[in-house]
C-alpha positions in Angstrom: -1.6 -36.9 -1.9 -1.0 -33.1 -1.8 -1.9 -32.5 -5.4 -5.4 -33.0 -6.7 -6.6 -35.5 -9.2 -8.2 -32.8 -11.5 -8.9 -34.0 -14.7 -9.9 -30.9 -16.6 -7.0 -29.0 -17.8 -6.8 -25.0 -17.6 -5.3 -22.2 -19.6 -1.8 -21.3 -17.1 -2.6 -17.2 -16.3 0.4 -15.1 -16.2 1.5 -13.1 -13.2 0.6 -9.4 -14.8 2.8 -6.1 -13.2 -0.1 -5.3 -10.6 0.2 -9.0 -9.1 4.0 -8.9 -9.0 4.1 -5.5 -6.9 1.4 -6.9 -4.7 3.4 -10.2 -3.9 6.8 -7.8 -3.5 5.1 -5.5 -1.4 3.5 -8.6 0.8 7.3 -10.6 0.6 5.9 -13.1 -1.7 8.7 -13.2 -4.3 12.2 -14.3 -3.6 15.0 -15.1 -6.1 16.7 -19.0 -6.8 18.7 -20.1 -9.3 16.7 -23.3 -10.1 13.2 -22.9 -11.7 10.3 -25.4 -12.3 11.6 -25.9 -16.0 15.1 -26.9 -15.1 13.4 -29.5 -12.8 11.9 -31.1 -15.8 15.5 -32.1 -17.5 15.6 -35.1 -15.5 17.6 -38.2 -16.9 14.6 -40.5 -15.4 12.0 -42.2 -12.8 10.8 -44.7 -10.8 7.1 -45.1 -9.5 6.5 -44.0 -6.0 3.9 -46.7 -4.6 1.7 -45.7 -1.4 1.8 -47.7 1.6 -0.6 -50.3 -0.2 1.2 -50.7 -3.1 -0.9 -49.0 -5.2 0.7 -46.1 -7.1 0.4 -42.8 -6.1 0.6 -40.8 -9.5 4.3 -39.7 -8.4 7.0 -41.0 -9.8 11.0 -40.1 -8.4 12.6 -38.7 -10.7 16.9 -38.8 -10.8 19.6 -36.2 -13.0 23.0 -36.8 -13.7 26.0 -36.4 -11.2 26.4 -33.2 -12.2 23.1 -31.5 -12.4 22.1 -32.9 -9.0 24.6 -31.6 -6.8 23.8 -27.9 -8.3 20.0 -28.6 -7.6 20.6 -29.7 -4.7 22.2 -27.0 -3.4 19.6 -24.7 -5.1 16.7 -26.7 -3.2 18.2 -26.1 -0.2 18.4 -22.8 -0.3 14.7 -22.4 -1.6 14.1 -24.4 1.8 15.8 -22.3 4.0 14.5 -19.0 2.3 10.8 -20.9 2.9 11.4 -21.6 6.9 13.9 -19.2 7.7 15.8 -16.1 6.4 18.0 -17.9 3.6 21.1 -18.3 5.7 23.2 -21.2 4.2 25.3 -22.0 7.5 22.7 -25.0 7.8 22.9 -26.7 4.6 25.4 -29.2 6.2 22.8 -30.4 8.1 20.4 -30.4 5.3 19.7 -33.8 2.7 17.4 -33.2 -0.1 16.1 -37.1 0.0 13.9 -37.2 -3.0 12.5 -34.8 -6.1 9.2 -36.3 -7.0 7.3 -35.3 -10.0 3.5 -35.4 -10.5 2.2 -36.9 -13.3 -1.7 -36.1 -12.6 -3.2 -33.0 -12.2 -3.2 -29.6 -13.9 -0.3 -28.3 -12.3 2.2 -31.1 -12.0 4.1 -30.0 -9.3 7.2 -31.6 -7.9 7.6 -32.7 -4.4 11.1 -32.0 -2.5 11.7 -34.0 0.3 14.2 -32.2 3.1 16.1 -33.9 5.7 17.5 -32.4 8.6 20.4 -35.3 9.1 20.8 -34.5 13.3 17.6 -35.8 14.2 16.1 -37.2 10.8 13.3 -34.6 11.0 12.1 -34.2 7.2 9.5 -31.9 5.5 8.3 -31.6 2.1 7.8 -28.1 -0.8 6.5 -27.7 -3.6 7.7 -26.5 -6.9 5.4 -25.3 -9.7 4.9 -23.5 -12.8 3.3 -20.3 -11.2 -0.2 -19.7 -12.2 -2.1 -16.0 -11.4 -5.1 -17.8 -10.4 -3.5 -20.2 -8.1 -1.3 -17.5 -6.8 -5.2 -15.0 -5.9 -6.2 -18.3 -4.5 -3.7 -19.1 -1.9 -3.5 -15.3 -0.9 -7.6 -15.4 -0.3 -7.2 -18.4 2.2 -4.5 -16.7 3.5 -6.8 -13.4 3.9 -10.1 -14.9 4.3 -9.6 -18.5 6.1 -8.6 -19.3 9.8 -5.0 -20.6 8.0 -1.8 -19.0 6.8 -0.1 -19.6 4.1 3.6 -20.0 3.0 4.8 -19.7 -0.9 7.1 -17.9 -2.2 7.3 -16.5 -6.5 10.2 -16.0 -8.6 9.4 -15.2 -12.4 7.4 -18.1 -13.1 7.7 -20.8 -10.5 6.0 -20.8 -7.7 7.3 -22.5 -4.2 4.5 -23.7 -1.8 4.6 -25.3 1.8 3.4 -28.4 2.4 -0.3 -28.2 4.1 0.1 -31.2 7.1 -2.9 -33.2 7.1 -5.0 -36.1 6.0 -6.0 -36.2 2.6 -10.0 -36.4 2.4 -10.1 -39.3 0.3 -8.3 -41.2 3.1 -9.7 -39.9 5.6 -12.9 -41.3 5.1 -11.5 -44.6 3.8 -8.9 -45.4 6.7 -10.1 -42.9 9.6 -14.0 -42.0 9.9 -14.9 -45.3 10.8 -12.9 -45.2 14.4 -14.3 -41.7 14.7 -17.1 -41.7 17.8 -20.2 -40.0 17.6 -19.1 -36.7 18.8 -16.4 -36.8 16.9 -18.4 -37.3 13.6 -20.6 -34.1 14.8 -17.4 -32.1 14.8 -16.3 -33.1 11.6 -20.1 -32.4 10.1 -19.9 -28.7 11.7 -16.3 -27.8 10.2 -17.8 -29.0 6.6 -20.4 -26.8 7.1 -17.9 -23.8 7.7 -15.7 -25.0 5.1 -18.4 -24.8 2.3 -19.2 -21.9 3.2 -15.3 -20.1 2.5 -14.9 -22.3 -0.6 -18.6 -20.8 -2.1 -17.4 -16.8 -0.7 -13.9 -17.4 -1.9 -15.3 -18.7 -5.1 -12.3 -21.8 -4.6 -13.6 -24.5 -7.1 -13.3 -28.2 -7.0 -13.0 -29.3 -4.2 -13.8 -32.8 -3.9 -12.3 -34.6 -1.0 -9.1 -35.5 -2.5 -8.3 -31.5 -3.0 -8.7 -30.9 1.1 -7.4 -32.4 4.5 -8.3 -32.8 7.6 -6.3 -32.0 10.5 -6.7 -34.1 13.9 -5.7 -31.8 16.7 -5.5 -32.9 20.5 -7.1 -30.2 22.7 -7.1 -31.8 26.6 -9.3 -35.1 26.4 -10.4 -34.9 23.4 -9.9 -34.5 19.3 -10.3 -31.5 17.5 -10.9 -31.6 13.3 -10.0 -28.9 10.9 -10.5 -28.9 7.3 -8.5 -26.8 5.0 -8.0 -26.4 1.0 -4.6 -28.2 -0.2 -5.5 -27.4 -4.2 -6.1 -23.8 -5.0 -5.9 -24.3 -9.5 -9.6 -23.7 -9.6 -9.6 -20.9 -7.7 -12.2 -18.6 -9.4 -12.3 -20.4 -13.0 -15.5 -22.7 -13.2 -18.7 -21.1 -14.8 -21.2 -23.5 -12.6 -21.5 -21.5 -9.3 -22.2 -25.4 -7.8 -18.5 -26.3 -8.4 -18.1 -23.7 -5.9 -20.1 -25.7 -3.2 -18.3 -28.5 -1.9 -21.3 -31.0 -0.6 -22.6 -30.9 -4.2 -19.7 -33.4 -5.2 -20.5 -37.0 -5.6 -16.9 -37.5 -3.4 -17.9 -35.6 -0.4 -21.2 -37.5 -0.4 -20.5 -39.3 3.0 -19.6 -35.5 4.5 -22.3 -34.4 3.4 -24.3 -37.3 5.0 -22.8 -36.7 8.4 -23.8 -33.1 8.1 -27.5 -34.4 7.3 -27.4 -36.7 10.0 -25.5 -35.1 13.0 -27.0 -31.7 12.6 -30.2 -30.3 12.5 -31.5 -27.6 10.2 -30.8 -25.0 12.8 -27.6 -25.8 13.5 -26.3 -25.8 9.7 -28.0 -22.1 9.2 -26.2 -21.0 13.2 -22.7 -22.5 11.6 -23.3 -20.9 8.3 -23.7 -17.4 9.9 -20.9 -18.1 12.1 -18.4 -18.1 9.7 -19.8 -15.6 7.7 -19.4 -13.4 10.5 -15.9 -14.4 10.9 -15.1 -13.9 7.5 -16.4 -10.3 7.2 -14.2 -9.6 10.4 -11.1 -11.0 8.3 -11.9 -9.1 5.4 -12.3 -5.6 7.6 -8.9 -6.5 9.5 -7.2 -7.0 6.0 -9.0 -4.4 4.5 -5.8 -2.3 2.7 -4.0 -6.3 1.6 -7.1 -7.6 0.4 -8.0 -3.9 -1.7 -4.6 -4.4 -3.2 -5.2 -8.3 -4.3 -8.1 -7.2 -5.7 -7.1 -4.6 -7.9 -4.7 -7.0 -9.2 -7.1 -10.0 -9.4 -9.7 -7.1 -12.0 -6.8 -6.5 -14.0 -6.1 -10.1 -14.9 -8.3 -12.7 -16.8 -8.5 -15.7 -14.7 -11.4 -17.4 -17.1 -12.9 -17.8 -20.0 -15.7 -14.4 -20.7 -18.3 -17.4 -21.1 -17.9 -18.9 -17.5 -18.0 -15.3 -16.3 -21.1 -14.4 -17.6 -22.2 -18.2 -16.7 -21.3 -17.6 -13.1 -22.5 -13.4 -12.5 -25.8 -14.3 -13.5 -26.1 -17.4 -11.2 -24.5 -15.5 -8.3 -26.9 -12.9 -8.8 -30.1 -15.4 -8.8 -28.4 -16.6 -5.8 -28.2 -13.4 -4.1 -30.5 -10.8 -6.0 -27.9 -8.3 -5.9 -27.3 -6.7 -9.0 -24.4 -5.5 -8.6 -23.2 -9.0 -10.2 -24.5 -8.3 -13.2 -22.6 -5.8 -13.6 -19.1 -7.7 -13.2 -17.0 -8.1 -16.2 -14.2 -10.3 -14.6 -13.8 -13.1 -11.8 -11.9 -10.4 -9.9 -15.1 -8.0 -10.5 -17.1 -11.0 -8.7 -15.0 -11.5 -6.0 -15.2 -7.2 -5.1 -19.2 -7.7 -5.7 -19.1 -10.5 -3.1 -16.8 -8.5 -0.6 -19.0 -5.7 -0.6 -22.6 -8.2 -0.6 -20.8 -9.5 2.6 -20.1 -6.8 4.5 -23.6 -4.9 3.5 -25.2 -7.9 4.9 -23.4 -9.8 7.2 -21.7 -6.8 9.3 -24.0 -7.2 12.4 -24.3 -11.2 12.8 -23.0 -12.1 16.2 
């Protein structure tokens, strides 16, 4: 499931000026005629079940005759303005099959499904109620991850691609067990890599039904990636362990192949490894990332306690005390920026 099961709901932060003229300047914003709240007025819904039967937390939603063939329409385009350049020459060839809703999760989100009807190819976007903090975490992975990023903003919806991949929770139900040894290694090394981004990036909760991983065949063998799929607590929580993801009880059995396929040596050479990496990314995006993060101090992503919560255990983390003198989450993410590349800068 694409969305997370976060139970703990969160104050929506509005886009301010400074984030809309970052996302214009960057050709995050685009204009449609259908927003998230028209998406809402449906007449009704059905339960969408998983492959088990058990039910998935989505329900499809229907609208009246009328209404539909104007959002369908409307979707289309959105999809064509996500993949391509907007051009509506192929919305003959276009079926939106289903509009599901979410009815877990902070963001409830609806899921479009898009058919091309020549070869019955199909992908899936999402549409949201656009949230600041989700929008600064989707442009850090974009910035500061190995992945890119498609969304898209108009006034207060927010359209996301759909990350391809296999949700965490299922992966380790359905897939670890025919993974060989090797295999499990590789898995155990990308964790390692991806807890460190998710700590840096300050990207919260990420418990394995909030990431995927992504099988890739490279000659005789299989390749794993893990990437984010839930960015709502990007930069909220107080705790700085929400920030870590082998603290959570639901990454346990990650976190055990880590402890049992790598050695202490190995987890501090794959640690340094991306931290390296990430402080080239931030030097290449040096002038996109300045401008998020002017944007990012300007706007209050959290409540003052959780900020004060999270400076001072950053800065026992670190010692630098230049986190103590943060005011905001954006103020903590520039303090982390410039910790990284004071101390990282040289790390083969």
């Amino acid at each position: 499931m694409q969305e997370g099961k976060q139970q703990l709901k969160k104050e929506y932060y509005t886009i301010n000026a400074l984030l809309y003229k970052y996302l214009e300047k960057y050709n995050r914003t685009t204009k449609t005629n259908v927003f998230y709240d028209d998406l809402l007025r449906f007449q009704g819904s059905v339960v969408v079940y998983d492959k088990k039967g058990k039910d998935s937390l989505w329900v499809s939603v229907y609208y009246n005759e009328f209404e539909r063939a104007e959002i369908d329409k409307n979707l289309k385009k959105i999809y064509t303005l996500l993949h391509s350049d907007g051009n509506e020459s192929s919305f003959e060839f276009l079926n939106v099959d289903n509009i599901d809703f979410c009815t877990f999760g902070n963001s409830k989100p609806f899921r479009i499904k898009v058919r091309n009807i020549l070869n019955d190819n199909y992908t899936h976007f999402y549409i949201k109620k656009a949230d600041a903090s989700r929008i600064f975490g989707l442009e850090l992975e974009h910035i500061l991850s190995p992945n890119r990023i498609n969304y898209l903003v108009f006034k207060d919806t927010l359209i996301e691609e759909h990350i391809v991949g296999i949700p965490g929770d299922v992966f380790l139900e359905e897939n670890l067990k025919f993974c060989t040894e090797h295999e499990k290694a590789q898995i155990a090394k990308q964790f390692v890599k991806f807890n460190e981004r998710c700590m840096i990036g300050l990207l919260g909760d990420m418990r394995s039904y909030n990431f995927v991983i992504i099988p890739i065949y490279d000659f005789d063998q299989l390749v794993y990636k893990i990437r984010a799929i839930d960015f709502d607590q990007q930069c909220y929580e107080g705790s700085f362990k929400l920030y870590k993801p082998h603290l959570f009880k639901e990454n346990f059995l990650y976190n055990q192949l880590v402890q049992n396929k790598l050695n202490q040596n190995a987890i501090e050479q794959y640690q340094k490894e991306e931290r390296s990496v990430l402080v080239k990314r931030l030097t290449d995006a040096e002038t996109r990332l300045k401008g998020l993060l002017k944007a990012m101090k300007a706007t209050k992503l959290a409540p003052m306690e959780q900020v004060k919560q999270l400076r001072q255990e950053v800065y026992e983390f670190t010692l630098d005390l230049n986190f103590k003198k943060a005011n905001t989450m954006g103020e903590i993410i520039q303090a982390i920026v410039n910790y990284m590349k004071r101390n990282f800068k040289h790390i083969d």
